[in-house]
C-alpha positions as CSV (number, residue, x, y, z in Angstrom):
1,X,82.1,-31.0,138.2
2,X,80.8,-31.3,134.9
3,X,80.7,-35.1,134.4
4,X,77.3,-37.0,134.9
5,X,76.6,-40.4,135.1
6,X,73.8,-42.3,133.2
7,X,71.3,-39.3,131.9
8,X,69.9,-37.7,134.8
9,X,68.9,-34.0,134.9
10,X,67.5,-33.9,131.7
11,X,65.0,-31.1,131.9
12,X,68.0,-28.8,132.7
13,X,67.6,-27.6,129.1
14,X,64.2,-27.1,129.1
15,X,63.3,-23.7,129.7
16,X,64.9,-22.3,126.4
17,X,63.6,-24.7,124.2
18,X,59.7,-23.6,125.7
19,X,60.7,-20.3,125.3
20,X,61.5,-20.9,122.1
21,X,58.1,-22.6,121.0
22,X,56.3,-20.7,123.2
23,X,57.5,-17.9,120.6
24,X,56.1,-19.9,117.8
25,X,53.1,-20.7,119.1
26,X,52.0,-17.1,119.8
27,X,52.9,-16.1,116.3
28,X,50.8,-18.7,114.5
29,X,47.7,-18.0,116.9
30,X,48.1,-14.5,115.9
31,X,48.5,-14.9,112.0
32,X,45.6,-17.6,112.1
33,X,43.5,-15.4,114.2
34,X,44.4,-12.6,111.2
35,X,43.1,-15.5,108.4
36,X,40.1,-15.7,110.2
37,X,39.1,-11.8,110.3
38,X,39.9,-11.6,106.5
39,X,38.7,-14.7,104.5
40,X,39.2,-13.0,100.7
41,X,43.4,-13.3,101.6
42,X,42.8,-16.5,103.4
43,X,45.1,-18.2,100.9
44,X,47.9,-15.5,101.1
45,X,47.7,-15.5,104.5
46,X,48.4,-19.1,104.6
47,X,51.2,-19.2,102.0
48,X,52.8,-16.7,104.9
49,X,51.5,-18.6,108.0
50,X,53.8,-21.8,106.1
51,X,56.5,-19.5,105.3
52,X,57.1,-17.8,109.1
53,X,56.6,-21.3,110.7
54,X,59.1,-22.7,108.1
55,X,61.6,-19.9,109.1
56,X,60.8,-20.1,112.7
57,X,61.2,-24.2,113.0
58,X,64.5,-23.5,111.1
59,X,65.9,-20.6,113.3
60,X,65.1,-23.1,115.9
61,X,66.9,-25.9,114.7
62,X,70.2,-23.4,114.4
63,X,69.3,-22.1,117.6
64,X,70.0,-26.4,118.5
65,X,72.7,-26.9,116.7
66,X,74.9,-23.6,117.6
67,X,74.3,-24.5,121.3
68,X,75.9,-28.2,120.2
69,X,78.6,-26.8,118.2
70,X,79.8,-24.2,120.8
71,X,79.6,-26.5,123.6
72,X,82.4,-29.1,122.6
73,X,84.8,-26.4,122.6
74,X,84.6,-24.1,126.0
75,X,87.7,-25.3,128.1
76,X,87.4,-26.8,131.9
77,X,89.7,-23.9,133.3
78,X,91.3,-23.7,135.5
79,X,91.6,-27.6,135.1
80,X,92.7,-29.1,138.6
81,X,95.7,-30.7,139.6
82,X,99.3,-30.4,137.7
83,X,97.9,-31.6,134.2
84,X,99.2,-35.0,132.8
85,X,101.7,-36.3,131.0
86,X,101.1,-37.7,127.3
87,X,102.6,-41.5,126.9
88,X,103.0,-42.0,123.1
89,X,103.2,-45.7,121.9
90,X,105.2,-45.7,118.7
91,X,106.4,-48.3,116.3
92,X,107.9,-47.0,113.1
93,X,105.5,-44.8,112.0
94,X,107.6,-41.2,112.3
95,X,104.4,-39.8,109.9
96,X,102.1,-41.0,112.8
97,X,104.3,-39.9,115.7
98,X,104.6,-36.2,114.3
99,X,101.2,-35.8,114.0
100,X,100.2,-36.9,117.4
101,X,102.7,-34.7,119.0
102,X,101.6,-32.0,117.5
103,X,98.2,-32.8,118.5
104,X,98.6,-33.3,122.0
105,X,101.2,-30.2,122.0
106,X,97.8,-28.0,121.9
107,X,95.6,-29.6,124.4
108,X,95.4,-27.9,127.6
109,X,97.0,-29.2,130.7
110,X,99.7,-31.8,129.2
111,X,102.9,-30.9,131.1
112,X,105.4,-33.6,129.2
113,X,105.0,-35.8,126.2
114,X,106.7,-39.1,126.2
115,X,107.6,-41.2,123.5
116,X,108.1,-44.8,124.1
117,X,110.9,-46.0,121.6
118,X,111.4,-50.2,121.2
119,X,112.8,-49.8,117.5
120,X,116.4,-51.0,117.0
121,X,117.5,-48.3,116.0
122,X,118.1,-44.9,118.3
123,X,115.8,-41.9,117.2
124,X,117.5,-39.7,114.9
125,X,118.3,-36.5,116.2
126,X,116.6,-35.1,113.1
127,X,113.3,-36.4,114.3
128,X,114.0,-35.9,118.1
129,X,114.6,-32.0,116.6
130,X,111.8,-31.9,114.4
131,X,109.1,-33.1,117.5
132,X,110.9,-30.0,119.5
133,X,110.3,-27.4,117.0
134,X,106.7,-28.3,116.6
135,X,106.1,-29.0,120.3
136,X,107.4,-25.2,120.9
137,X,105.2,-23.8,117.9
138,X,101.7,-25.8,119.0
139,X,102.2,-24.9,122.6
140,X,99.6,-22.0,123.7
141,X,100.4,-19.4,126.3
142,X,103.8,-19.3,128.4
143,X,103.5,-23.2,128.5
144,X,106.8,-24.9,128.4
145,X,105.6,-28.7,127.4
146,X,108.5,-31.3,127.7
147,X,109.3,-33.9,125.5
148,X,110.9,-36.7,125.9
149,X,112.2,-40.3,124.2
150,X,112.5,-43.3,126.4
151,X,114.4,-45.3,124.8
152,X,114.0,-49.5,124.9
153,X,116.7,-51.9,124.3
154,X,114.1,-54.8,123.8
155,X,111.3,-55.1,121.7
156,X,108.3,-55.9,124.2
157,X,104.8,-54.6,124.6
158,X,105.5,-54.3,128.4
159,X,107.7,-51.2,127.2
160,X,104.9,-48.6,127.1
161,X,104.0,-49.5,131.1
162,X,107.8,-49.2,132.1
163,X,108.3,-47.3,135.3
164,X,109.3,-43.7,134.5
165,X,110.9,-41.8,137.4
166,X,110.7,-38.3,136.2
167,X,107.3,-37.6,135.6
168,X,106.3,-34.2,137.2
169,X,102.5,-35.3,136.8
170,X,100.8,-37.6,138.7
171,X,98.5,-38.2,135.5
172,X,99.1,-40.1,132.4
173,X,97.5,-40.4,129.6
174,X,98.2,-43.6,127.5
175,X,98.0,-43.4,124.1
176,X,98.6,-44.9,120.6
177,X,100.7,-43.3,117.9
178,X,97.8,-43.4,115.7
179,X,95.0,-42.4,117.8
180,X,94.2,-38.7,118.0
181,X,91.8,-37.4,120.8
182,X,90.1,-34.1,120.5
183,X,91.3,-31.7,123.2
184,X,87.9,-30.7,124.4
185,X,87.4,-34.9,125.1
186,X,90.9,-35.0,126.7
187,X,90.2,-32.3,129.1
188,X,87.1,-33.6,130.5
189,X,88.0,-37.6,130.9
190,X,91.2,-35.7,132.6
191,X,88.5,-34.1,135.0
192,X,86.8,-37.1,135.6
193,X,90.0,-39.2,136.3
194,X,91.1,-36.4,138.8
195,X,87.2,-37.6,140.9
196,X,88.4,-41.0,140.7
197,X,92.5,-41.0,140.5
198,X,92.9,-44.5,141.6
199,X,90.3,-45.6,138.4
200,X,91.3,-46.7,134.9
201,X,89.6,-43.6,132.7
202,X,89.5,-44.1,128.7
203,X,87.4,-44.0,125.6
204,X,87.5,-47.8,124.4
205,X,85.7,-50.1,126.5
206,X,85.5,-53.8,126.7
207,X,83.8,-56.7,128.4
208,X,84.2,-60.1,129.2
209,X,81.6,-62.7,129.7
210,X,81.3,-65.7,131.2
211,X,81.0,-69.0,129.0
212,X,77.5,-70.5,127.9
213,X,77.6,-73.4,130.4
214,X,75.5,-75.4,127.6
215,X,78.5,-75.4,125.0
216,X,80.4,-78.7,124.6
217,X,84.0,-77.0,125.1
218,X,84.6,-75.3,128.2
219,X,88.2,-75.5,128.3
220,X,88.2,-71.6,128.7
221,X,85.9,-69.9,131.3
222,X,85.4,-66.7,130.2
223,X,85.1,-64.7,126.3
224,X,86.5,-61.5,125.5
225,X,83.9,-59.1,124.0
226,X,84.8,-56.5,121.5
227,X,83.1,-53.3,121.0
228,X,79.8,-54.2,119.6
229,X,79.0,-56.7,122.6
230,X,79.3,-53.7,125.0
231,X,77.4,-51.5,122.6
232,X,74.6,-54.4,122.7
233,X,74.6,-54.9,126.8
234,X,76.2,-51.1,127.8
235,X,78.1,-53.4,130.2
236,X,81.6,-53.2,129.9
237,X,84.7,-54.1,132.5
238,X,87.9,-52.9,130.7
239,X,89.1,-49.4,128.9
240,X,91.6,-50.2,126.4
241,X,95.1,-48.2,127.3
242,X,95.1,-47.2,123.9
243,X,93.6,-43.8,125.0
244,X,93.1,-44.3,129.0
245,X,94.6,-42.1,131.6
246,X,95.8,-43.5,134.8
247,X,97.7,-42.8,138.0
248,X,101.9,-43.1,137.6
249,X,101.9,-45.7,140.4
250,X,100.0,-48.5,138.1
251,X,103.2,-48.4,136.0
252,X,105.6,-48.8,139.4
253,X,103.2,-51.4,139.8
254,X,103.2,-53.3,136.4
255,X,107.2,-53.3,136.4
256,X,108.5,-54.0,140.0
257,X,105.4,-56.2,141.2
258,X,102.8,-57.2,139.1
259,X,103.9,-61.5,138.8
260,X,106.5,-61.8,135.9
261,X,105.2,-64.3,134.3
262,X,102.3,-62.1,133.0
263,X,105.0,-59.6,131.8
264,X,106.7,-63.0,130.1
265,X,103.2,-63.9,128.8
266,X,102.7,-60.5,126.7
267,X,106.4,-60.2,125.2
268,X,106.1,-64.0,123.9
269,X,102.5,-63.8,122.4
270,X,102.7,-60.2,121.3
271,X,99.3,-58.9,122.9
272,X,96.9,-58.2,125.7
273,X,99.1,-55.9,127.9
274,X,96.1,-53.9,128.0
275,X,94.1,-56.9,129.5
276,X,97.2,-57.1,131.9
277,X,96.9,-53.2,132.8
278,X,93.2,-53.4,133.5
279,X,93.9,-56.6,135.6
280,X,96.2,-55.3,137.9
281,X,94.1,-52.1,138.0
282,X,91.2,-53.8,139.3
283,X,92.9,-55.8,141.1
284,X,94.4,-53.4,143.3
285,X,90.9,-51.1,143.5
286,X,88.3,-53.9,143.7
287,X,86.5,-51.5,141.5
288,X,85.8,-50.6,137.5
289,X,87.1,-48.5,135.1
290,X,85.1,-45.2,133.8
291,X,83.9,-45.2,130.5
292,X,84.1,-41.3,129.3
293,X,81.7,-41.0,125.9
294,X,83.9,-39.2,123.7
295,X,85.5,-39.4,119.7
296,X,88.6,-40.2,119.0
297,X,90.4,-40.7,115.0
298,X,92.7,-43.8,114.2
299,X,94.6,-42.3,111.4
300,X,97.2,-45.5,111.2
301,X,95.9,-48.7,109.1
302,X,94.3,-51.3,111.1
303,X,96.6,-52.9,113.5
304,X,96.4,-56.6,115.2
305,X,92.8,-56.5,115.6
306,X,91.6,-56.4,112.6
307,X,93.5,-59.7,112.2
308,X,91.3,-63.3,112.2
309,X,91.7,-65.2,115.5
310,X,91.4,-61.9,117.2
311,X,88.9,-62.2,119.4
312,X,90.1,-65.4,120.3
313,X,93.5,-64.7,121.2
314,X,91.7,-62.3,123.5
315,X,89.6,-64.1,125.2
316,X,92.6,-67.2,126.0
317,X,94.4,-64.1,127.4
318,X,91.9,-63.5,129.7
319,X,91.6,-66.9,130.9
320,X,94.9,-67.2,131.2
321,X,95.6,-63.9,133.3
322,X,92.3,-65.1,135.6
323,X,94.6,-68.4,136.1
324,X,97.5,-66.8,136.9
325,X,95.8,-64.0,139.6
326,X,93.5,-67.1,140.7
327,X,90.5,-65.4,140.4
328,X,88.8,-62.8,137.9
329,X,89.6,-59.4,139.2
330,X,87.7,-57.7,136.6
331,X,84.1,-55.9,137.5
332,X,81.7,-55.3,135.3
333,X,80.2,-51.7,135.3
334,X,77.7,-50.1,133.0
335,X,78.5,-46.5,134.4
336,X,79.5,-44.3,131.4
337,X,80.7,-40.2,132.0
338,X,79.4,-37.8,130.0
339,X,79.8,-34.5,129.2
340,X,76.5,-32.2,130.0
341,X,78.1,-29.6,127.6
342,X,77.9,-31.4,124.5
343,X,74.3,-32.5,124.6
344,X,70.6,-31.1,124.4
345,X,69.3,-34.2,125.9
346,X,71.4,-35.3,129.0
């Protein structure tokens, strides 16, 4: 398995980077040992010790960086299981949809790509023709990579965690119309999900906190925190399903058990299924999600939480889903997966 947790192992590396100064070190002894037997080209000699160490420190530093390059991009093959299946969130944004399908078309082990579909109006079979086409020119190898609309008569958030009874995969992988993920990232948070299948597994983590006890209001118990307060503490208890995978059964789950009135609460104030996904998640594991460190592009404009009042709209959704379960259900973690292959320093 390549995925470590935390940063141990980290003299793994080590070996080539002594050979590589050993190298450098035997070379300088020798050209200053040269300086010293011949004092009338001492300053020549110099000028050339500068000039090979120059040379040498920089052959070194592509020696680094060819090793960093090279190592995003080797694929986890065979990967295990049946692959996944791609769950596209769209909202009128055809430019954005084609591009993400023809993304995600490339990426090793995606078996199906659905698109989740909530506008008024049917797909036209222009577009439905046009994702096709590119889905059977991106596809590598003998792969035959389905794609599918499911289509939504209402206009609710809780559409993109419907139940879907065809899926061949076990997997899926939750996704934005806007968001790109590099395939090399895809594959590996895919290998980590399959060590923990029961796990949320995504790039965008978030936290929430218990209130300062000191503060005057207290009318809500708990605060949402964003990314930077996880970046500060490297304590987060949520991945955002804006790039997450999890198992099928969570959406089973969301549609035919989870309480309605949390279903109610996201199609009236137009936010936080997320929140609602990781809640039921953890409360049906008991455990936390898995941060996987990895990139991924927005290429859309900013969306809802970019708007004021965010964070705040946030955090009463959290307090309000903790009410409703009767309890918090979220567990904090600061666990994060990460991929030996991409760094020198692991």
């Amino acid at each position: 398995m390549p995925m470590l947790m935390s940063i141990e192992g980290k003299q793994q590396q080590q070996p080539h980077r002594c050979k590589m100064n050993n190298s450098i070190g035997r070379m300088a002894r020798l050209l200053m040992a040269h300086v010293g037997s011949n004092k009338s080209g001492g300053s020549k000699m110099r000028l050339l010790l500068l000039c090979s160490l120059t040379v040498s420190f920089s052959l070194f530093l592509l020696f680094l960086a060819s090793r960093s390059l090279s190592s995003h991009h080797p694929p986890l093959s065979p990967l295990p299981g049946k692959g996944y299946t791609v769950v596209i969130n769209t909202w009128k944004r055809n430019d954005l949809l084609k591009k993400s399908v023809a993304h995600y078309a490339t990426c090793a082990g995606v078996d199906a790509i659905h698109v989740v579909w909530s506008e008024p109006d049917l797909p036209q079979s222009s577009l439905i023709d046009s994702l096709k086409k590119v889905v059977r020119s991106k596809s590598k190898g003998n792969r035959e990579i389905e794609i599918k609309f499911d289509v939504n008569h209402e206009d609710s958030l809780n559409n993109r965690f419907k139940e879907m009874k065809d899926l061949r995969t076990d997997a899926i992988y939750s996704i934005d119309d806007d968001v790109i993920t590099p395939c090399s990232s895809l594959e590996f948070a895919y290998t980590v999900w399959n060590s923990a299948p029961s796990s949320m597994v995504g790039f965008v983590p978030r936290m929430h906190w218990l209130r300062d006890p000191t503060e005057t209001c207290m009318e809500e118990q708990y605060v949402y925190g964003g990314w930077w307060s996880v970046w500060w503490s490297g304590t987060y208890s949520m991945v955002l399903s804006k790039a997450a995978f999890f198992h099928k059964q969570y959406l089973t789950i969301y549609t035919n058990q989870m309480l309605p009135s949390i279903r109610d609460y996201t199609t009236k104030n137009r936010n936080c299924e997320d929140i609602a996904m990781s809640f039921l998640v953890a409360n049906v594991t008991g455990s936390p999600p898995i941060w996987v460190e990895g990139k991924i592009h927005e290429i859309g404009s900013t969306g809802i939480s970019s708007l004021g009042g965010h964070s705040a709209r946030r955090s009463k959704c959290v307090n309000d889903f903790a009410a409703i379960y009767g309890t918090m259900p979220l567990v904090p973690t600061s666990v994060k997966a990460v991929d030996s292959r991409s760094k020198w320093f692991w």
